[in-house]
N, C-alpha and C positions, 0 to 999 in steps of 0.2 A: 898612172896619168889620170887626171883628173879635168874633163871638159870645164871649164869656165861655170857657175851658176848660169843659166840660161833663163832670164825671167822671159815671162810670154803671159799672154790675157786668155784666158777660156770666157767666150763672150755669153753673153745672156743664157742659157738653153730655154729653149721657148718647145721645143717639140723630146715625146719621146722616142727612142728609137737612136738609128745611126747618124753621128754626130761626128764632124772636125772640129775639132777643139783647140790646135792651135799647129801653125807651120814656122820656121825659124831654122834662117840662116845665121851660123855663127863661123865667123875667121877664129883656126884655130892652124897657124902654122907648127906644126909637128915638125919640121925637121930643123927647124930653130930650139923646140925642148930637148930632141935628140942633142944636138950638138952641145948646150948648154949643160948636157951631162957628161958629153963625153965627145969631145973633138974632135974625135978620130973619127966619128961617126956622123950617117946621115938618115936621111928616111928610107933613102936606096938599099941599109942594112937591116931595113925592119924584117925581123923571123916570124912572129907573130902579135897578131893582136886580139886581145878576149876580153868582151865590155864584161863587168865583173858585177856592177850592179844600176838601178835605175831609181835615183826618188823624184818624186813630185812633190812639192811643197806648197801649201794656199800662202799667203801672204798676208790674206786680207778675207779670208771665208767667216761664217759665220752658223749657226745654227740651221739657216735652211739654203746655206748656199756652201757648200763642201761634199767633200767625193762620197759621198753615200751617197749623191746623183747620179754614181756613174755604175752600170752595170757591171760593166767589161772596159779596158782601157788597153791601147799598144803605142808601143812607140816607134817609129822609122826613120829610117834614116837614109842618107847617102851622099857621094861627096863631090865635090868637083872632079873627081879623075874616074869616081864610078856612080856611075846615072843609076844605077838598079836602084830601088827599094832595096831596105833590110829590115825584119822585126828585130828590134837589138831587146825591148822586152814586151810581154803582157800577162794583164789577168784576165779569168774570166771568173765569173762568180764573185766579185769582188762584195763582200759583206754590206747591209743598209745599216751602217752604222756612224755617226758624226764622226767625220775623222776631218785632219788638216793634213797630214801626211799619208803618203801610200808608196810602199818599197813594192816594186812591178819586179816581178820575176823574171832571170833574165836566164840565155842561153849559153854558158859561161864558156861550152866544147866549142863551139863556132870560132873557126880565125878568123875575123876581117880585115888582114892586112892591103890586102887589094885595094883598102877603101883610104888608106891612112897614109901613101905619100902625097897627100892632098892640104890645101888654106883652107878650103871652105866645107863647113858641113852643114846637110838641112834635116833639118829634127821635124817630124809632122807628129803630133799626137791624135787621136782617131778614138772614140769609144759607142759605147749605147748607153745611151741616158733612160735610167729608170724611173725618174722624174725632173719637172723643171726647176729651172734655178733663179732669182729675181733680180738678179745684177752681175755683170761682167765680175771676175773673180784676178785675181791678179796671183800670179803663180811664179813658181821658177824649176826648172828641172838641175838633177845634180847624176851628172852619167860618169862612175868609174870604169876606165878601162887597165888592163893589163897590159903595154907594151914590153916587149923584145929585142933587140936590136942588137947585134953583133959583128965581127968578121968573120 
């Protein structure tokens, strides 16, 4: 299963250090894909779930404005049926080098099925900016999970 592209703005960075960089709600009803796969089933037969991986994509970066800004980066999450926070990925040490894309490492043993008979999820991106950036960047994330679901 694959979250929707999720475009989102990482705005200006103007300081370095700890940074939010972007939060998003996205409706992603799961127990509508369950069923469209298999009828007999619901979200209520979810077994497990394993996000499998995390990219970020610039859209619109440029020489001094893409993720060689960013020191360290995570992503969180959580849904309408569970309030917690979760890291689903991060880096730290993330390379100073022009990049447009960045594959964030992800926890792949983790089940989050707890979080997934839910519509809505919110995505907060979080990092440390190693320097600043001179314009809002226009981004999108692409989160694969691993769904489960049986009798």
């Amino acid at each position: 299963m694959t979250s929707a592209d999720i475009e989102f703005t990482i705005p200006e960075i103007t300081n370095i250090g700890t940074v939010s960089i972007a939060s998003k709600d996205v409706y992603l009803n799961v127990d509508s894909i369950i069923k469209a796969n298999n009828s007999k089933l619901s979200a209520s037969y979810i077994k497990s779930v394993n996000v499998k991986s995390c990219t970020l994509t610039m859209l619109d970066g440029d020489a001094n404005n893409n993720f060689s800004a960013l020191e360290s980066c995570k992503c969180d999450f959580s849904s309408n049926v569970n309030a917690t926070l979760y890291t689903i990925a991060e880096i730290t040490g993330n390379p100073d080098v022009e990049a447009y894309t960045i594959e964030i490492p992800v926890n792949s043993a983790v089940d989050l099925k707890d979080y997934f008979s839910a519509t809505t999820f919110t995505y907060s991106v979080t990092g440390t900016a190693r320097k600043i950036t001179t314009k809002p960047i226009q981004c999108k994330a692409t989160i694969r999970y691993s769904l489960e679901a049986g009798l």
